[in-house]
N, C-alpha and C positions, 0 to 999 in steps of 0.2 A: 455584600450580604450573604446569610450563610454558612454564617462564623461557626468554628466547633465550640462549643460551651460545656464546660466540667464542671458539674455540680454536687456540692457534697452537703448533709445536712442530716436534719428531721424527716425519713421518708415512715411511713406508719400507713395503716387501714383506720378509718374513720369511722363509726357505729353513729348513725345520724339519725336523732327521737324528736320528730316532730310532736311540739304539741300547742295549746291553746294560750301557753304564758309558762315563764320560767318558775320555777319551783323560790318559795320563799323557807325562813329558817322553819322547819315543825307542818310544814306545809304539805301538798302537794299537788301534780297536776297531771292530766290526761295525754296520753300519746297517743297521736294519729294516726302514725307511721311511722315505722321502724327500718332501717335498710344499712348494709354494711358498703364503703365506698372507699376510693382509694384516695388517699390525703398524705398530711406529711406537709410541712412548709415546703421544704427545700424537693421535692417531688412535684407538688403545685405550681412551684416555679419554671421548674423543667418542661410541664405539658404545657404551661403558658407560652414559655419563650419558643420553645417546638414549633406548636402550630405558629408564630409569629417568622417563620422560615429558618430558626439556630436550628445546627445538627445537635443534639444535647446528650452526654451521657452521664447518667446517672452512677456515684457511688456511694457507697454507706454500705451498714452494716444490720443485718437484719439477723432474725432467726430463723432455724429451720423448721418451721411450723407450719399449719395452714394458713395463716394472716399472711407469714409473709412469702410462702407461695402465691395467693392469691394477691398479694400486691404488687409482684414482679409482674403477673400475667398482665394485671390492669397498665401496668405501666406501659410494656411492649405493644398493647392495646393502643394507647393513649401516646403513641409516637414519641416514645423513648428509649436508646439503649439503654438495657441494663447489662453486660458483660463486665461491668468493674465493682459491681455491687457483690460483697463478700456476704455471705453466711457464716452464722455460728451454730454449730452442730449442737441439738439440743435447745436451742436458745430459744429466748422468747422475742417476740418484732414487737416492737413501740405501736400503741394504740391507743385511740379516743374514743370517749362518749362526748358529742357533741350535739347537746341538747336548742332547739331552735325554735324560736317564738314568733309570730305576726310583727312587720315591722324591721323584721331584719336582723331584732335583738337574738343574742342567743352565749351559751355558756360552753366550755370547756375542761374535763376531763381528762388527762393522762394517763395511764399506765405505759411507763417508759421501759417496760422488762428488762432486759439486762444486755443487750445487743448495739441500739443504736449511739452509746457515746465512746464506743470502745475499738472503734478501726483503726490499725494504725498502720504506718508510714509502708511499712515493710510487708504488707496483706495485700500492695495495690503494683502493680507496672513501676519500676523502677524509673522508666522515664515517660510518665503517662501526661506531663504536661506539655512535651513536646510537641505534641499531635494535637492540643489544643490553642485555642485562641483568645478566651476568657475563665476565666476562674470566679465560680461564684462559692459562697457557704455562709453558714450560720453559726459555725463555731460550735455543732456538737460533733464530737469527738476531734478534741482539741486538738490530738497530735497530729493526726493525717493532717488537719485543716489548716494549720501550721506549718508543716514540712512541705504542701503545695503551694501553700502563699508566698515560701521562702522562693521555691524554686520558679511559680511564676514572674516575681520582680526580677529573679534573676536574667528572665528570658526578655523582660519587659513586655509581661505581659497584665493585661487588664485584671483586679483584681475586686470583687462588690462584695464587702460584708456586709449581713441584713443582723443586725441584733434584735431576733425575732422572739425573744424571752430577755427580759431585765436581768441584770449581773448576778442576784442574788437566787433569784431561782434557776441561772446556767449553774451554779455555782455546787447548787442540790446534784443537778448531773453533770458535774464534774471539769467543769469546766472554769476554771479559775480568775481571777478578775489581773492579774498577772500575763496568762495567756492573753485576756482582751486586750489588754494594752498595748502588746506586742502586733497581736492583728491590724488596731487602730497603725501601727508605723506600718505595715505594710500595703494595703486598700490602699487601693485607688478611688474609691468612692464609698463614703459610710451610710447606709441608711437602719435609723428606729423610730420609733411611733415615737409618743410624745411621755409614755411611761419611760420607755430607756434612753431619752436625753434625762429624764427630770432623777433618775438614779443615778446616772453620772457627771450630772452637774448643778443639781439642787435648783436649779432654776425651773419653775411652771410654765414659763411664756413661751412658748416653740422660740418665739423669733430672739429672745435670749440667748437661751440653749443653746442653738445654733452656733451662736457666735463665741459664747463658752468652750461650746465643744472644738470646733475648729482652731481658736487659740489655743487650746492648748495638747492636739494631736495633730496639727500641720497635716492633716490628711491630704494627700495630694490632687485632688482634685475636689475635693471638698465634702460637705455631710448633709442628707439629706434627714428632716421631718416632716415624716405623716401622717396629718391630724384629723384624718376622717372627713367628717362635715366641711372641717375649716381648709381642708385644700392639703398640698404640703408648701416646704421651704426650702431650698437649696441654697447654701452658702459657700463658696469656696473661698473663702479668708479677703477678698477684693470685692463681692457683689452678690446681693442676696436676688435668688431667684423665688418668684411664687407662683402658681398652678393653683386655682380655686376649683371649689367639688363640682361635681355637674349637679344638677337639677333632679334629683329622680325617684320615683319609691319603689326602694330595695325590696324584693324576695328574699334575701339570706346574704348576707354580708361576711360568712365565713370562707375564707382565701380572698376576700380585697386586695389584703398586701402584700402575698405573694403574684396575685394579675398585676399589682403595681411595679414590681421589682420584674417579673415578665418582661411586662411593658418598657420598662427601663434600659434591662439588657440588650432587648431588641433596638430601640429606636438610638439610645446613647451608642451601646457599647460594639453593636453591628452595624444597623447602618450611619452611624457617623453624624447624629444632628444633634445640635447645638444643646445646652443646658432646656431653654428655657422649653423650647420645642418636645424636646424628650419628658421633661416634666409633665408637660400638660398630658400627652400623650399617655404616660402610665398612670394618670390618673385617671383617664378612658378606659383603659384597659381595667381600672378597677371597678370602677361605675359598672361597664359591660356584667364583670363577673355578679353585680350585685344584683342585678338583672334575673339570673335565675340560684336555682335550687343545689347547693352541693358543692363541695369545696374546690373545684377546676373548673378551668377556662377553655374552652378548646377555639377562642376566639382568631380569625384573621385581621390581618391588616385591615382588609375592607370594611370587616364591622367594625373596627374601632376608629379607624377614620371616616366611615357612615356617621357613626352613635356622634362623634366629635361636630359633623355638621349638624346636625340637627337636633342637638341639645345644648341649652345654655351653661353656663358654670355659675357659681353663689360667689362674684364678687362682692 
């Protein structure tokens, strides 16, 4: 355990507007609190798997503004390298309004400025997966995300694409449904909600989809869906695994699936346990984060294998 982990992705600052119920069309609604916080899928994942004992180093591409000053700081804060994280001089860092309601409900906002899908191959350590041990991303900025993936399989190493935005709006930033396909040959492990199987294979049913999916990307160890409520599903083309939700009422349910894919990294791709085990486990690790307020987890071991004994799951 203790694996190095290279992550590349979504890293952004998060504007978080609590209020009493989400805004309808012509409508509006009361904010309670307003507060800026540091987010980013592929960010959230890294402070997840962090505290879960990975050395993690963050890179992407930001700007050189105050957001994304003040997201490097939170980072380095929140036990993570940042040294492979590029700036663009001028530029603007990817940011949300993430508006959040009682319940757990809550909406999302982008302004993706012009920094985070444009890193490429040639901005980062010429041999900067040697010194790693797992390879995560989300496929924005295609070409680094691509050029590491190449060169992880080459080393044989571990490789988890999260398709953490549907094909069509990667597609908006820049990232082509061409390149996905390419990723799909290369992963070692596919995981999307139950929106990016049903984009990519017209099927509704997770437990179809799965199997959809997997025929026909040979993923090497197979694809995982994450259905919220209903648990997820792991299929690796021989034997579907399932993980049901825990029991619990959610605070704020924003970064669930990036504590899941935490959780995932750590218990699959570190410490070395089984599908089904690792399943449940990052689904703990989701639960936990739903537990409180704000888009990261700064969860251990111990709480998530606490929270696992003494809550049930919704078989």
């Amino acid at each position: 355990m203790g694996g190095r982990l290279l992550s590349l992705g979504a890293i952004a600052m998060d504007i978080v507007l609590s209020s009493n119920t989400l805004p309808y069309d012509d409508g509006f609604a009361f904010v309670s609190d307003e507060k800026m916080l540091p987010g980013g899928s592929a960010s959230n994942v890294s402070v997840s798997a962090a505290h879960l004992g990975l050395r993690v180093f963050q890179t992407g591409k930001i700007g050189s503004d105050s957001i994304g000053e003040e997201f490097r700081r939170t980072l380095r804060e929140d036990g993570v390298d940042d040294r492979y994280i590029v700036e663009k001089e001028n530029g603007t860092t990817l940011h949300t309004y993430i508006l959040t309601a009682p319940g757990g409900h809550h909406c999302i906002f982008a302004n993706l400025g012009d920094s985070v899908g444009t890193l490429r191959p040639d901005e980062l350590p010429e041999n900067l997966i040697d010194s790693m041990d797992i390879f995560y991303t989300d496929m924005f900025s295609q070409e680094a995300s691509l050029a590491l993936a190449e060169e992880a399989v080459r080393q044989k190493k571990p490789v988890l694409y999260n398709m953490q935005c549907v094909p069509s709006f990667m597609e908006l930033c820049g990232t082509t449904r061409s390149s996905i396909g390419k990723m799909m040959s290369l992963c070692t492990v596919f995981v999307s909600n139950r929106d990016g199987f049903y984009e990519m294979t017209g099927e509704k049913d997770p437990q179809k989809a799965v199997r959809v999916m997997q025929e026909t990307y040979h993923v090497r160890e197979g694809v995982i869906c994450t259905a919220g409520t209903d648990g997820a599903i792991w299929y690796d083309g021989r034997k579907e695994y399932r993980a049901a939700a825990y029991q619990i009422e959610p605070v704020d349910t924003t970064g669930a699936g990036d504590c899941f894919l935490g959780g995932l990294l750590a218990s699959y791709f570190d410490a070395g346990w089984d599908k089904e085990a690792s399943l449940s486990f990052a689904n703990a690790s989701a639960s936990v984060k739903c537990l409180k307020a704000g888009p990261r987890s700064k969860a251990a071991w111990k709480t998530i294998t606490d929270f696992q004994a003494s809550h049930e799951q919704k078989f």
